[in-house]
FIDREN-978964 format. One record per residue (C-alpha): x, y, z. Coordinates in steps of 0.1 Angstrom, whole numbers, plus 5000, padded with zeros to 4 digits. Each point is the difference from the previous one (the first is absolute). Example, Ala and Ser with C-alpha at 12.3 -4.5 7.8 and 13.67 -1.06 7.14 Angstrom:
512349555078/501450344993/
END
This chain:
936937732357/499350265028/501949745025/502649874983/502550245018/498749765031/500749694980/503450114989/501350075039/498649695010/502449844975/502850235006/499249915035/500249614995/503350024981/501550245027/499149715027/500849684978/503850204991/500250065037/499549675008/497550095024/497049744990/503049735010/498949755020/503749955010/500650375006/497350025028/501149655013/503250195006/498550305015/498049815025/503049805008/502250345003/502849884977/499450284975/499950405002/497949974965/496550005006/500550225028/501650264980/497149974973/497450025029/501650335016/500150184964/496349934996/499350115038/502150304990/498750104965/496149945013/500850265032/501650264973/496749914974/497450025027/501650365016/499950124963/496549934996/498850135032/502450314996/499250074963/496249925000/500449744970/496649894980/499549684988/499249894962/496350125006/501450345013/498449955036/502750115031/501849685013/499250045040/502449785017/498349955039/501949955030/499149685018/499249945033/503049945024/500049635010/502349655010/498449715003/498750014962/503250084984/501849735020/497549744993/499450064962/504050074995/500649655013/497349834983/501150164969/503549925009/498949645008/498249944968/503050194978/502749775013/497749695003/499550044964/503350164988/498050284982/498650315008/496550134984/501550244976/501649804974/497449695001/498650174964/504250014990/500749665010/496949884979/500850214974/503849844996/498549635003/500249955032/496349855003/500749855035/499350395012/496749964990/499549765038/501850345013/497150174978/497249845013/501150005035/500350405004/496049964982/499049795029/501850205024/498750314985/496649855002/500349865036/501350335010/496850194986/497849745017/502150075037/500550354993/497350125029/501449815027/503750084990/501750285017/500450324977/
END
């Protein structure tokens, strides 16, 4: 019972994206084809309200559930690693018509062919763990 608060914005959460319409497969075909403004618009209001949550946590010096300071760190200035993993992630987002976030929505509202989406993040996730020495960081 002590997480069920977590539980309950996960489904708020789901709800807010499957009303939005962002888990549609048509939505980010459109977005990736530039005939619609709506993803976009959903993406820059999550950019937006995770700059204004992240500045209130550094600012305010927020605790999590356990009561231990949440320490946001800087990272380390870079290029080559944000333009390769962007456009792999970009690749493998419009390849499939899905991004990560709402594979557990998509399951959850019966569509069970997310669940290929679902395994391929688990092998990319495991590849990644197994390249993640040689990979730049």
């Amino acid at each position: 019972m002590k997480y069920i608060k977590f539980i309950l914005v996960g489904f708020v959460f789901g709800i807010v994206l499957t009303k939005s319409e962002a888990v549609s497969w048509y939505r980010i075909y459109e977005m990736f084809q530039f005939q619609s403004f709506h993803m976009f618009g959903i993406i820059m209001v999550a950019v937006v309200t995770g700059v204004i949550g992240v500045q209130l946590i550094k600012r305010n010096n927020v605790k999590d559930y356990t009561g231990a300071p949440i320490k946001i760190e800087d990272k380390e200035k870079g290029f080559a690693r944000y333009i390769i993993g962007g456009t792999l992630f970009g690749l493998g987002w419009a390849m499939v018509g899905s991004c990560p976030g709402p594979i557990f929505i998509l399951l959850g509202a019966g569509f069970w062919g997310a669940g290929v989406i679902l395994l391929g993040a688990l092998l990319g996730t495991y590849i990644y763990g197994l390249l993640k020495d040689i990979l730049p960081h």
